[in-house]
C-alpha positions in Angstrom: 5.6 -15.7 -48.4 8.0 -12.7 -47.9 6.0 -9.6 -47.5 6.4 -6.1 -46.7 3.7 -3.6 -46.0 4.3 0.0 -46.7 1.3 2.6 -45.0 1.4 4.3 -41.7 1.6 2.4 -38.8 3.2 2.4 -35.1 4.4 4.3 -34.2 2.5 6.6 -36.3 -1.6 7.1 -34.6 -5.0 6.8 -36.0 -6.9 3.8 -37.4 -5.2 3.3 -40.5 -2.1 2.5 -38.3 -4.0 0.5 -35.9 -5.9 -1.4 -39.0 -1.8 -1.9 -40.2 -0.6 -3.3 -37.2 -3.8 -6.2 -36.6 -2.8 -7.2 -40.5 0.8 -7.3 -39.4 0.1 -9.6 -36.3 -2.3 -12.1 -38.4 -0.1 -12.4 -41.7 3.2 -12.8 -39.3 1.5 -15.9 -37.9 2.6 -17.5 -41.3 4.4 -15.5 -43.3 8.1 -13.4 -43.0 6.6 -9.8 -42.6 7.9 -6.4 -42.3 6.3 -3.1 -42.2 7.5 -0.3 -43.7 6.2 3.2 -42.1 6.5 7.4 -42.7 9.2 9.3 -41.0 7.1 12.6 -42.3 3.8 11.4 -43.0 2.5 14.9 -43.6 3.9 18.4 -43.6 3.3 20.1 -40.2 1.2 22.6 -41.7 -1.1 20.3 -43.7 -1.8 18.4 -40.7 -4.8 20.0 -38.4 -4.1 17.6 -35.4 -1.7 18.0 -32.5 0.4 14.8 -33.2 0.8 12.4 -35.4 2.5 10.1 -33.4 1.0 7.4 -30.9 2.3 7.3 -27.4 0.8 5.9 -24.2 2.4 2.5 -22.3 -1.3 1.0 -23.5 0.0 1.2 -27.0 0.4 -2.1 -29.3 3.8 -1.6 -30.7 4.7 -3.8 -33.8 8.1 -3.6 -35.2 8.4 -0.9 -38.3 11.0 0.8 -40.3 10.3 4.5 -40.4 12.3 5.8 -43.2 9.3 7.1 -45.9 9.3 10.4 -46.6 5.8 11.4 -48.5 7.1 14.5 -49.9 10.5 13.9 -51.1 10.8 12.4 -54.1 14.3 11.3 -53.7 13.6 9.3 -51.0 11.0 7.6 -52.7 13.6 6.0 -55.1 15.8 5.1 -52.5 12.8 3.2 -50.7 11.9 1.9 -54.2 15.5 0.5 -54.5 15.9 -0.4 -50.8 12.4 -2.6 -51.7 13.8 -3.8 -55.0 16.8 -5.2 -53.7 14.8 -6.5 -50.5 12.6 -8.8 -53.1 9.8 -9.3 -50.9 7.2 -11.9 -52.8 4.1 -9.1 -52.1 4.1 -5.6 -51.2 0.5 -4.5 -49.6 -0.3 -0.5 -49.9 -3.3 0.6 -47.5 -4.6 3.7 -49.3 -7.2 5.8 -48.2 -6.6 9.6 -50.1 -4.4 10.6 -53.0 -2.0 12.5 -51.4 0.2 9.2 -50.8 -0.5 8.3 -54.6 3.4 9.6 -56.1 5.2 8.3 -53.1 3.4 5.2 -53.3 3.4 5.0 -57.3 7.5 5.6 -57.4 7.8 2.9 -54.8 5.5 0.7 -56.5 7.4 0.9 -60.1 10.9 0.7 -58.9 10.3 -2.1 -56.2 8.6 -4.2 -59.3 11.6 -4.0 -61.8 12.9 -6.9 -59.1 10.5 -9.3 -62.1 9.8 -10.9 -58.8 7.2 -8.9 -56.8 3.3 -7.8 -56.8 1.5 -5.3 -55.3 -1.7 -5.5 -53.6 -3.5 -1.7 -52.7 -6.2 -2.3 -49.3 -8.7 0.8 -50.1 -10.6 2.6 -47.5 -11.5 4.6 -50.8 -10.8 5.2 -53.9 -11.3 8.9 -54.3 -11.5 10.7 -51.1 -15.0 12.0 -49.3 -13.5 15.7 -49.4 -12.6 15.9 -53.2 -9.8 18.0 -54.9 -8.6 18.5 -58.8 -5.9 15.8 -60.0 -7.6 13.1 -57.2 -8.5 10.8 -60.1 -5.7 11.3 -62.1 -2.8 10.4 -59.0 -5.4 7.8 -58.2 -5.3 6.2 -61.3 -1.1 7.1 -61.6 -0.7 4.6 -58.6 -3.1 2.1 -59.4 -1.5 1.6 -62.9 1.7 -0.4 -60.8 -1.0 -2.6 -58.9 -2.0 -6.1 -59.1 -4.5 -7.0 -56.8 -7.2 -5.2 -54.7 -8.9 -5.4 -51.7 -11.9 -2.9 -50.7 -13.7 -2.7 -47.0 -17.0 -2.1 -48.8 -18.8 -2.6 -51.9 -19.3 1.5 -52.3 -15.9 1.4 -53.9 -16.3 -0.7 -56.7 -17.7 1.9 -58.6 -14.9 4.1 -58.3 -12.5 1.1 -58.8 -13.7 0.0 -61.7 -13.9 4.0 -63.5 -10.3 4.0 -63.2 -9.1 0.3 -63.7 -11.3 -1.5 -66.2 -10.4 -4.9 -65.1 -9.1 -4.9 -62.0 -8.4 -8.2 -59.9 -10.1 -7.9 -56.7 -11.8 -8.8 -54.1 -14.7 -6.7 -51.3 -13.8 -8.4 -47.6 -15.6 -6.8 -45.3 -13.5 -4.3 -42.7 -12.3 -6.6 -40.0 -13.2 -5.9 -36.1 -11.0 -3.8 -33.9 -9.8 -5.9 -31.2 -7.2 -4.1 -30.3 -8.7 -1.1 -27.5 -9.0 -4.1 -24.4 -11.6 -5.8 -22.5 -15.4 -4.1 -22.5 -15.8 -2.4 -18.9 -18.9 -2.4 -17.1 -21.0 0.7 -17.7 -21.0 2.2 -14.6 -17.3 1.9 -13.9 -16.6 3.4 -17.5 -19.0 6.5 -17.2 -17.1 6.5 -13.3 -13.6 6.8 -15.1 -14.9 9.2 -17.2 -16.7 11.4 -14.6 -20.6 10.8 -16.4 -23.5 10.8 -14.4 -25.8 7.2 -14.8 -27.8 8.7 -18.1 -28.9 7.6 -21.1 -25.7 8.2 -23.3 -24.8 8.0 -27.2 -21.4 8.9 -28.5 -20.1 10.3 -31.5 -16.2 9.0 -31.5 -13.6 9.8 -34.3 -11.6 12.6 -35.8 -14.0 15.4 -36.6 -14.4 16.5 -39.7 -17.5 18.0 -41.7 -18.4 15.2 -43.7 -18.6 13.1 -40.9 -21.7 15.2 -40.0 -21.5 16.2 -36.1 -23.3 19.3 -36.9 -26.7 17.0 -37.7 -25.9 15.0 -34.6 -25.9 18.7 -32.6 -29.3 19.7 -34.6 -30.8 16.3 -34.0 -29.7 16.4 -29.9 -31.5 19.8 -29.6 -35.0 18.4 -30.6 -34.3 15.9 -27.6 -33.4 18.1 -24.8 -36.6 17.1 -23.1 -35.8 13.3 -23.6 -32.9 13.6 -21.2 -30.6 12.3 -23.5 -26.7 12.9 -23.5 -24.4 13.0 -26.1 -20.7 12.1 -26.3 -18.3 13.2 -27.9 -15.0 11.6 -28.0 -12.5 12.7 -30.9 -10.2 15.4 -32.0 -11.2 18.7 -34.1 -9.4 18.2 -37.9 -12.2 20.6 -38.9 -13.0 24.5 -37.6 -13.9 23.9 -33.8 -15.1 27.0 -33.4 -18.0 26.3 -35.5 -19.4 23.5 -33.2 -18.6 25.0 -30.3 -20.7 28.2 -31.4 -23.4 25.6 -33.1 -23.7 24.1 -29.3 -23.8 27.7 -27.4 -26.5 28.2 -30.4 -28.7 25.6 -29.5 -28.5 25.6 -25.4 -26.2 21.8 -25.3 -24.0 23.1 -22.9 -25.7 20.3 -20.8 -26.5 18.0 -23.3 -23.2 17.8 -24.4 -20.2 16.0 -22.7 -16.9 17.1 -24.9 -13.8 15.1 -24.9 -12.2 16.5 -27.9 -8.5 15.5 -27.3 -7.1 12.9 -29.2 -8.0 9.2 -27.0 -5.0 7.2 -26.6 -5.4 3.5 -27.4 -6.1 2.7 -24.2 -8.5 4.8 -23.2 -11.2 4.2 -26.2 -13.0 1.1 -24.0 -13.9 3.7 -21.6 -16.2 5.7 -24.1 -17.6 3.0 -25.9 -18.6 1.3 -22.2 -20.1 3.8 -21.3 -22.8 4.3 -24.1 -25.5 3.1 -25.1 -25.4 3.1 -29.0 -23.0 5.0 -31.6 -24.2 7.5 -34.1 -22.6 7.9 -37.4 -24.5 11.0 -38.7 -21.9 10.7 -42.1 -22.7 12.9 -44.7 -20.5 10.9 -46.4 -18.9 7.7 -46.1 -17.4 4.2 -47.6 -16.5 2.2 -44.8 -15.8 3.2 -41.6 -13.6 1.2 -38.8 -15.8 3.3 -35.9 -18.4 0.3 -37.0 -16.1 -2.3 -36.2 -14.9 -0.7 -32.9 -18.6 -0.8 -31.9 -18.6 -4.1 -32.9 -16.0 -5.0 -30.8 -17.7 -3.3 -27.8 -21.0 -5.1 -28.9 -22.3 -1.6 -29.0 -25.3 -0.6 -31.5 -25.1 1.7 -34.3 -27.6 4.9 -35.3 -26.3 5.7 -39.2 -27.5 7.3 -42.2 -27.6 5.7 -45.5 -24.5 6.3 -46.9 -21.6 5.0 -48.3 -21.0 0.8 -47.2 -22.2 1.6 -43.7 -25.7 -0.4 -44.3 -23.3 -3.8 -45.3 -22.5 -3.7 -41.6 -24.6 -2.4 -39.6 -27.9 -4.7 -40.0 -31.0 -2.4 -40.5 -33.3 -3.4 -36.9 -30.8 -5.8 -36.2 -27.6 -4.5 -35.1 -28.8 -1.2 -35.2 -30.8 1.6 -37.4 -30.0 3.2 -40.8 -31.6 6.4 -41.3 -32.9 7.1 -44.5 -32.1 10.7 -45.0 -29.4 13.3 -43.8 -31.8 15.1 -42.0 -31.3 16.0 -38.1 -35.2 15.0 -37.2 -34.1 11.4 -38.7 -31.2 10.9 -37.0 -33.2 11.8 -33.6 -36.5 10.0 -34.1 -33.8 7.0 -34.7 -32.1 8.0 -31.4 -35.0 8.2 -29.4 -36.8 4.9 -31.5 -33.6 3.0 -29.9 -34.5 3.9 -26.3 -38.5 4.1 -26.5 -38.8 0.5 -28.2 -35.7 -0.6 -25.6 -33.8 -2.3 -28.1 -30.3 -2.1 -26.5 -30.4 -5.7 -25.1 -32.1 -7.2 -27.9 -29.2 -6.0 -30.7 -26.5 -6.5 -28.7 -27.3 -10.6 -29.0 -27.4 -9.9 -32.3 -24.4 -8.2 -32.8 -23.1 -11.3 -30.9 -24.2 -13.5 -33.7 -22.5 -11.6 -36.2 -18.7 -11.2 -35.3 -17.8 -14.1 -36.4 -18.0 -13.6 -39.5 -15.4 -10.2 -39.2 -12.4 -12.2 -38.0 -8.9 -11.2 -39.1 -7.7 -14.8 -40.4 -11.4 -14.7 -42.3 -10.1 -11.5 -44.1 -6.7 -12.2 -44.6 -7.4 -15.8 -46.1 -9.6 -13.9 -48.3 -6.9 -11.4 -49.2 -4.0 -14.0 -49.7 -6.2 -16.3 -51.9 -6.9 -13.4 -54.5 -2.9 -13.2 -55.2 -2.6 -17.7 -55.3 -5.1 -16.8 -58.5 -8.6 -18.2 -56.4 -11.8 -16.5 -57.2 -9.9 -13.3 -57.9 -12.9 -11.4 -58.1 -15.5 -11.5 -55.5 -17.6 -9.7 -53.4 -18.7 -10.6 -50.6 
């Protein structure tokens, strides 16, 4: 099959790129691929981070064509035309907030009028966690020139369905990252990372205020006596100031280790070696590919209830969900994991459970939808 991708990717940063660039390297294995990237992903002053472009010799490159602009319009009809006349068989969208949805959507309908190509949209979400006026309706715009989808969690039907009565798809399960490198002993990662031998969780991701750090800092100061640390490995996309003053507020200075940088590719092994368990205090949340790092790392999970996160991580299993948003919850979880020593115990069981998270699992499952096999499905 002759397929193009069109989403950020490499040499553009983040997830969503790195997510891209595993999907290129699976489908290329059989099919004639090209991926098809943002030259201006976001205006400079919409974008709160210092970069948005990956660098680092650790980096996995895959071949793109950087040409989208997200905010010009005619560019979008020349991409749209430049697709058209390309004919690819497929063209797979990853979309994740509504901003994309006109680029994407112009694109989409021009690239079509080829009578010889479908569309398939990945979602992260449907409608974004932080919501704004006219998200539905450019949702719903873009998913008008779509033919098949493919959502990371069931959380999303919901939303899918609202705006496309009828939709062909299918709920495959967010793949594992293994793309960061080789798990490092714990001692050598907290040594790379200058951390003393303590008991250690980490917080890892782009911060924003859905994603809840502000609990996680709450829930750490009602175990300052436990001796527990707390990492925190991501870069600030919401007001730092406000949890750096929320951590001089509760005394953390030396509870809390700070790496708030953006981590190149091939530094994230070091962090998630070096714990003992993740937290994902989300206020909010579908999916999220932090899960599937920690997979990766056979590291434990300490969530809340929101969103798809209890579809992967395994309730006393693979980890704890916490049944409220509440910073006592999150801590008696924390400190459940280390008095009841489970670390050893749901690491084996993550190790049972990774099979079933392979790429080839979720691109099979992703290809067969489009061939017309058990279109809809969840999984």
């Amino acid at each position: 099959m002759k397929i193009s991708i069109i989403s950020t990717a490499y040499p553009l940063r983040g997830g969503i790129a790195h997510f891209v660039g595993l999907v290129y390297k699976e489908l290329k294995k059989k099919h004639d691929v090209s991926v098809i990237t943002f030259k201006r992903q976001y205006p400079k002053i919409f974008f709160p981070g210092k970069s948005q472009k990956e660098d680092g010799d650790e980096t996995e490159k895959i071949p793109s064509r950087v040409s989208v602009d997200s905010i010009n319009p005619v560019n979008w009809l020349l991409e749209g035309l430049r697709v058209k006349k390309d004919e690819p068989e497929l063209i797979i969208f990853k979309y994740w907030m509504p901003f994309f949805a006109p680029c994407f959507y112009t694109i989409s309908r021009i690239a079509r009028m080829n009578g010889k190509t479908k569309t398939l949209v990945i979602c992260d979400n449907v409608l974004p966690h932080e919501k704004r006026p006219g998200d539905k309706f450019l949702t719903k715009l873009f998913f008008s020139r779509a033919d098949y989808f493919v959502l990371l969690s069931k959380k999303v039907l919901e939303d899918l369905i609202m705006l496309k009565p009828g939709a062909v798809y299918r709920v495959l399960p967010h793949p594992i990252y293994s793309n960061f490198g080789d798990v490092v002993l714990k001692m050598q990662a907290k040594a790379k990372l200058k951390l003393k031998d303590e008991k250690l969780v980490l917080f890892f991701g782009f911060i924003r205020d859905y994603k809840g750090l502000d609990l996680l800092l709450r829930a750490m100061a009602l175990l300052k006596t436990e001796n527990i640390k707390l990492m925190v490995a991501g870069e600030f996309y919401s007001d730092k100031e406000k949890y750096l003053n929320l951590i001089d507020e509760l005394k953390l200075q030396d509870t809390v280790r700070l790496f708030t940088d953006f981590i190149p590719s091939g530094e994230v092994r070091y962090y998630f070696s070096a714990c003992d368990a993740v937290i994902l205090p989300y206020r909010s949340a579908t999916q999220s590919g932090i899960v599937q790092i920690a997979m990766n790392f056979r590291k434990p999970v300490i969530a809340t209830d929101v969103g798809g996160l209890k579809e992967v991580v395994i309730n006393n299993k693979t980890g704890f969900i916490v049944d409220e948003i509440d910073p006592k919850k999150i801590a008696d979880g924390i400190l459940r994991f280390y008095n009841e020593k489970h670390e050893d115990e749901f690491v084996k069981n993550i190790e049972n459970e990774v099979d079933k998270y392979s790429w080839k699992h979720f691109i099979d499952g992703m290809l067969e939808m489009t061939t017309g096999e058990n279109k809809n499905l969840k999984e």
